[in-house]
VOGU-3710 file (C-alpha; in Angstrom, 3 decimals, decimal comma):
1> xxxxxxxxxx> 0,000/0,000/0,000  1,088/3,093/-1,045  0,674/6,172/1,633  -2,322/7,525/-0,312  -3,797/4,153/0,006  -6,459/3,419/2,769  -7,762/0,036/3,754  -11,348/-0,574/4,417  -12,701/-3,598/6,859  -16,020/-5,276/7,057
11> xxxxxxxxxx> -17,174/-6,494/10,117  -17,269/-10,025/8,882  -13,838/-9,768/7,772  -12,824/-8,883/10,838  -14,355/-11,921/12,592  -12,459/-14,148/10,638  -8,906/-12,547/11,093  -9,858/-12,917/15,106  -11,177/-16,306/14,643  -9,077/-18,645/17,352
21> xxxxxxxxxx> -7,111/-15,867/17,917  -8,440/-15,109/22,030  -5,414/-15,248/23,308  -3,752/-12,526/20,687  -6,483/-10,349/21,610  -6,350/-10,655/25,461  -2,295/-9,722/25,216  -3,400/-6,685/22,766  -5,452/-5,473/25,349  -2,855/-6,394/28,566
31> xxxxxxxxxx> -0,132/-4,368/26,628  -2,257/-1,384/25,841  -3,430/-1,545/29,459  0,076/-1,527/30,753  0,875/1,159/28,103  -1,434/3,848/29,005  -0,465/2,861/33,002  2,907/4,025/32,082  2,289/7,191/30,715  2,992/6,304/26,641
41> xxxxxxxxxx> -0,464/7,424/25,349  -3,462/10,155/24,827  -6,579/10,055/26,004  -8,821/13,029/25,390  -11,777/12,417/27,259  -14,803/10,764/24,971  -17,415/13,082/23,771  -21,095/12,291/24,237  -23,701/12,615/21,608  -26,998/12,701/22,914
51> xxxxxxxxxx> -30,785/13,282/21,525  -33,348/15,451/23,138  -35,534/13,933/24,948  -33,973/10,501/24,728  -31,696/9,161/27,914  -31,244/5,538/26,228  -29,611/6,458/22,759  -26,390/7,842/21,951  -23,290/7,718/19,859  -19,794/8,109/21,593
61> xxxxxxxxxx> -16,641/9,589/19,974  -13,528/7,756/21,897  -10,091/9,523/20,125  -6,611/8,446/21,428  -3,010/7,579/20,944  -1,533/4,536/22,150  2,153/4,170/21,942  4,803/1,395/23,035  4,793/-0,998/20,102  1,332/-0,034/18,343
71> xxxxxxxxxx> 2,055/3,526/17,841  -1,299/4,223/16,289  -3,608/7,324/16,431  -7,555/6,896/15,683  -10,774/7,242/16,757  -14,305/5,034/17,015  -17,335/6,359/16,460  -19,867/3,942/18,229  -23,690/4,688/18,425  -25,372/2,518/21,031
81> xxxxxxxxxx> -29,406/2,160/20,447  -30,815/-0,197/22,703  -34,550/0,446/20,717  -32,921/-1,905/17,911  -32,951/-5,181/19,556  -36,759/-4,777/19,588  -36,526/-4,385/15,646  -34,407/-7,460/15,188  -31,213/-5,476/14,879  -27,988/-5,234/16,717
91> xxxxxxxxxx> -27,817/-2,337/19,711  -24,133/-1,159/18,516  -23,273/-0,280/15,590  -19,324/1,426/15,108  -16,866/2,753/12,697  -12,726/2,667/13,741  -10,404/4,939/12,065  -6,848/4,541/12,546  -4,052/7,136/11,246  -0,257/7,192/10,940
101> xxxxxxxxxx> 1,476/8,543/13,648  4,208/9,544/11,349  1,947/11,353/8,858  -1,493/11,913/10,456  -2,876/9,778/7,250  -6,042/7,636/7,711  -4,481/4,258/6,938  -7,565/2,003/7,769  -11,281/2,715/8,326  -12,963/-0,162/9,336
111> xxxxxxxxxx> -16,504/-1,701/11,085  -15,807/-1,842/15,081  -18,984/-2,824/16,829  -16,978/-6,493/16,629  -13,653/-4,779/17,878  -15,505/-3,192/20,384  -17,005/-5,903/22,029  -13,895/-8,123/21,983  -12,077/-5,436/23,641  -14,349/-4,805/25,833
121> xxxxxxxxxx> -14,878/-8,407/26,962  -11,252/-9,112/27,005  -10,344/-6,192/29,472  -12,930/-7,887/31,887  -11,518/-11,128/31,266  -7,846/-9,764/31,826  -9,434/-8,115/35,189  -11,038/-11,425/36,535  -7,654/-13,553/35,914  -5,791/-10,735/37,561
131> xxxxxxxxxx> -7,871/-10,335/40,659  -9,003/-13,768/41,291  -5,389/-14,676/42,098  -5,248/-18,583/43,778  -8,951/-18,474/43,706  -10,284/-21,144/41,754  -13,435/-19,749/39,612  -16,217/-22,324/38,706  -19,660/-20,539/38,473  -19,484/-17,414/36,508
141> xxxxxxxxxx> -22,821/-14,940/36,877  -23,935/-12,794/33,804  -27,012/-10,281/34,390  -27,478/-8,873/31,016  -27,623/-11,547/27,903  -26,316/-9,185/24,782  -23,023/-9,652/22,813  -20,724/-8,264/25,211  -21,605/-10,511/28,104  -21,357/-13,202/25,143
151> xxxxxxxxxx> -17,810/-12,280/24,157  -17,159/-12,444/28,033  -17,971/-15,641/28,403  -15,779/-16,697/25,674  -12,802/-14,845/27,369  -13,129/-15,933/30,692  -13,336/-19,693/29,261  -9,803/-18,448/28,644  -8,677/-16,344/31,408  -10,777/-18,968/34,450
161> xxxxxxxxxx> -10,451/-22,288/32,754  -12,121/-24,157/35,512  -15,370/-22,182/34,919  -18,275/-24,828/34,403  -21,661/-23,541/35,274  -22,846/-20,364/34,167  -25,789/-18,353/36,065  -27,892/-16,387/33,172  -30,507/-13,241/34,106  -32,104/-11,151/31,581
171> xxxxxxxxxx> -35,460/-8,826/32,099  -36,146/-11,245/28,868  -36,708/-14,896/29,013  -36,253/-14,895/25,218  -33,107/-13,255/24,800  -31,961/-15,414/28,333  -33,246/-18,490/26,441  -31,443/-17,137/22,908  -27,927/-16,626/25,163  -28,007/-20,026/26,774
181> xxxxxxxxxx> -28,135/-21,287/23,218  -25,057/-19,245/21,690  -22,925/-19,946/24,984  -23,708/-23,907/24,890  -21,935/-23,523/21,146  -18,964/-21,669/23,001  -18,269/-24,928/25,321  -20,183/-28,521/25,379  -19,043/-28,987/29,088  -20,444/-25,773/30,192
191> xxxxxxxxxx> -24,003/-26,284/32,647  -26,160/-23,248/32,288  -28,961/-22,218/34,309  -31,161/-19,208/33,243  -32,057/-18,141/37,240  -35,438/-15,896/37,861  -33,651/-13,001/39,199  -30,385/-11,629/40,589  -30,098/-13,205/43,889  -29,567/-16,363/42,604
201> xxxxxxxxxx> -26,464/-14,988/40,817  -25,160/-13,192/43,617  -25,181/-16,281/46,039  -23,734/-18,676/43,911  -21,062/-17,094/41,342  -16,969/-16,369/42,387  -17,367/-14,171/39,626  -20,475/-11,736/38,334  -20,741/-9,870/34,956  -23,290/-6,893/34,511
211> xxxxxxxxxx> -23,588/-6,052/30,819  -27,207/-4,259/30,647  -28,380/-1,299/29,072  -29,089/0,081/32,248  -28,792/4,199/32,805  -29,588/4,363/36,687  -28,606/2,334/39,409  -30,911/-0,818/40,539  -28,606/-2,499/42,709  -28,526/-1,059/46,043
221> xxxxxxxxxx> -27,251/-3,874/47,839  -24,928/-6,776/46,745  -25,460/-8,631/50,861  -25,809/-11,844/49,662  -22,487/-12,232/47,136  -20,096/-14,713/48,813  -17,447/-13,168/50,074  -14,164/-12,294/47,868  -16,601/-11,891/44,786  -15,255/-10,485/41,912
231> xxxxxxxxxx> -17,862/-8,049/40,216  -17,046/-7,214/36,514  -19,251/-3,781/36,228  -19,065/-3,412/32,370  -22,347/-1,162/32,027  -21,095/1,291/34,876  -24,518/1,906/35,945  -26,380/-0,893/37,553  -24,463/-0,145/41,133  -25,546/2,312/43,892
241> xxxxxxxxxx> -23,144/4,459/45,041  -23,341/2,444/48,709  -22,281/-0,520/46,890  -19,385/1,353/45,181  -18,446/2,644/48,148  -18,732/-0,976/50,540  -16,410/-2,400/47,756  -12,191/-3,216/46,781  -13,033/-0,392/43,556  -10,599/-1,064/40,468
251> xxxxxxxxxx> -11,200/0,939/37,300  -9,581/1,360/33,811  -8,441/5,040/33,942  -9,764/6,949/37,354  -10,515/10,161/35,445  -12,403/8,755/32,637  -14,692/6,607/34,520  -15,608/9,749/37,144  -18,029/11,214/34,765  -20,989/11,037/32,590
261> xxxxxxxxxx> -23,043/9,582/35,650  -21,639/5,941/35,990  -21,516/4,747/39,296  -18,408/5,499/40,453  -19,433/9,134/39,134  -22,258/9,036/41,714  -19,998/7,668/44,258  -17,510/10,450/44,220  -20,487/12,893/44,080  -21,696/11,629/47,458
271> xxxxxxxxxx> -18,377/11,590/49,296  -16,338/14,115/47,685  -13,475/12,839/46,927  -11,920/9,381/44,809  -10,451/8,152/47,576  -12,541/4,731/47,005  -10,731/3,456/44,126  -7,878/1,498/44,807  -5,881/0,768/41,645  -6,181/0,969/37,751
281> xxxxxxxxxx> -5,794/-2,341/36,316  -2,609/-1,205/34,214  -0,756/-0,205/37,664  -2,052/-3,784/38,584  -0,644/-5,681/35,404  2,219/-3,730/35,899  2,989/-4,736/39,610  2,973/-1,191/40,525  0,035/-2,294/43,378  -1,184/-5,615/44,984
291> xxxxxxxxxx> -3,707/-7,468/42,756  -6,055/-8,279/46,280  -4,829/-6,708/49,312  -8,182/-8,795/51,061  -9,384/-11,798/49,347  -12,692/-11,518/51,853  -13,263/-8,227/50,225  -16,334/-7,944/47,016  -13,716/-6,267/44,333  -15,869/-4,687/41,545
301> xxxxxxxxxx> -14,069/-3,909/38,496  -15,384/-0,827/36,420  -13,941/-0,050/32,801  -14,846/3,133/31,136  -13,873/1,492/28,197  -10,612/3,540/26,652  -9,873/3,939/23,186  -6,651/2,791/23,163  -7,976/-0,714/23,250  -9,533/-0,130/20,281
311> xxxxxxxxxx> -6,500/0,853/18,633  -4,369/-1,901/20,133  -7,263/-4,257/18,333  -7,523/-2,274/15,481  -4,366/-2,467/14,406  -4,384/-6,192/15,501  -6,943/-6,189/12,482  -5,006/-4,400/10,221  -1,941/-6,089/10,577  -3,139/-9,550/9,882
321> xxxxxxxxxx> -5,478/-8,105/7,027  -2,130/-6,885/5,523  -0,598/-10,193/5,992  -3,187/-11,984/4,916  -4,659/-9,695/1,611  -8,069/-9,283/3,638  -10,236/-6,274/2,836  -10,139/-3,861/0,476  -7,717/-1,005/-0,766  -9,152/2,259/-1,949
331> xxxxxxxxxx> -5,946/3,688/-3,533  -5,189/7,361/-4,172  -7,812/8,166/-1,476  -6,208/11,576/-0,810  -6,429/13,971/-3,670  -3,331/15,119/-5,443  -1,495/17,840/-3,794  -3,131/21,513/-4,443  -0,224/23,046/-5,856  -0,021/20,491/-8,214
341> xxx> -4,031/20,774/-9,190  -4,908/22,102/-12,239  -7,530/26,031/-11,613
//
């Protein structure tokens, strides 16, 4: 490819250059993780899009930089509409750009509702293996039944190998029913149970996933989890601030997930301060602090989700697409240079 050149991804491309590739994408996301801990990226905070009168639907703008080996600039462009699933259509729907960081040049555009989600799940994945420490995980918890908690499950099959049973809640017995169907294809020694509501899940998993499309809290107590649960709080919003603040807090990036009214947000409003969070999981990978300081402790893990895992994926994507003459090259896609343009 030339540097005019641009490459442009479909989504189902994409799936098959990550196909049996889990445990590429988990060390994509470790290293960008302990990248940005060390200082070797930019993170501009992402920028909401929101409609009037509408609290459920949005589209998110999530620029960055990530350094160390990637060295890639970009941005994703998601739009999350949880009205779709109701018309037979997926909630996200996302666009990844990547550009030189030599030249500023878009070098790739490509779908990212797939990147997204497998970045997503792998961070929680990463955050379960690296808190659960000699803990031996066998019943994993998921309250939400939608792709991400799907492309958890797949990751923590990787991260937990001893996990066997799997807990299911969804406000919908179909999409419960639909989920328990997709994971049994994931793993034919897995036992799933679709449980009646979250209680169930909170007495009997080591490790709980919430991947809703919740915008409020509706969990204001978490009494009956077994002690040293690991909570992996993906949507950022089911959690009361009293839970939050009863809890071992690790987060992705403590500035980025104090805002836009996630838990943690609400947390800090009601004490003043961040003093609740422990660690970010990249000072964790990176030994700079204790994984568990109290294995009797709940620990809830809450990502913000940061774009540099999107670029660490993305160019994942690129790179084998390159290798392997996936996708498809729009050449000359910058015009010719204007003092060379004919008036």
């Amino acid at each position: 490819m030339n540097q005019d050149d641009i490459l442009f991804l479909k989504g189902d491309e994409i799936i098959t250059l990550f196909k049996n590739r889990d445990q590429e994408i988990l060390q994509a996301v470790k290293s960008a993780y302990q990248i940005h801990a060390q200082g070797d990226s930019c993170l501009p905070h992402s920028n909401f899009l929101r409609f009037p009168n509408n609290e459920k639907d949005r589209i998110i703008a999530l620029p960055a930089y990530l350094g160390g080996g990637v060295n890639t600039a970009g941005i994703k462009w998601i739009a999350s509409f949880p009205g779709n699933l109701a018309l037979g259509m997926e909630r996200a729907s996302a666009v990844l750009i990547l550009n030189s960081a030599q030249t500023g040049h878009a070098q790739a555009i490509m779908e990212s509702s797939v990147i997204s989600a497998k970045r997503t799940a792998a961070s929680a994945a990463i955050a379960a293996q690296s808190l659960r420490g000699q803990q031996t995980v066998t019943t994993l918890g998921l309250i939400g039944t939608g792709l991400i908690n799907f492309e958890t499950v797949r990751f923590l099959l990787t991260t937990c190998p001893n996990i066997k049973t799997l807990l299911i809640y969804d406000l919908s017995l179909e999409r419960a029913e639909q989920f328990k169907f997709k994971c049994q294809q994931l793993s034919n020694r897995l036992e799933i149970a679709i449980v009646s509501d979250e209680h169930a899940i909170f007495e009997n998993s080591e490790v709980i996933s919430f991947a809703t499309t919740a915008t409020k809290p509706h969990i204001s107590d978490i009494y009956k989890c077994r002690p040293g649960t690991i909570i992996l709080h993906i949507s950022l919003r089911d959690l009361a601030p009293s839970v939050i603040l009863s809890a071992d807090n690790i987060v992705d990036d403590v500035d980025h997930v104090s805002r836009a009214q996630t838990s943690i947000h609400l947390a800090e409003q009601q004490v003043g301060n961040r003093d609740f969070i422990r660690a970010t999981i990249g000072d964790i990978l990176n030994g700079v602090v204790p994984s568990r300081p109290d294995n009797s402790k709940i620990a809830i893990f809450s990502p913000f989700g940061l774009g540099v895992l999107d670029l660490a994926l993305g160019q994942l994507a690129y790179k084998l697409a390159r290798e392997q003459n996936q996708g498809t090259t729009i050449e000359s896609f910058l015009p010719i240079p204007w003092l060379e343009r004919e008036e």
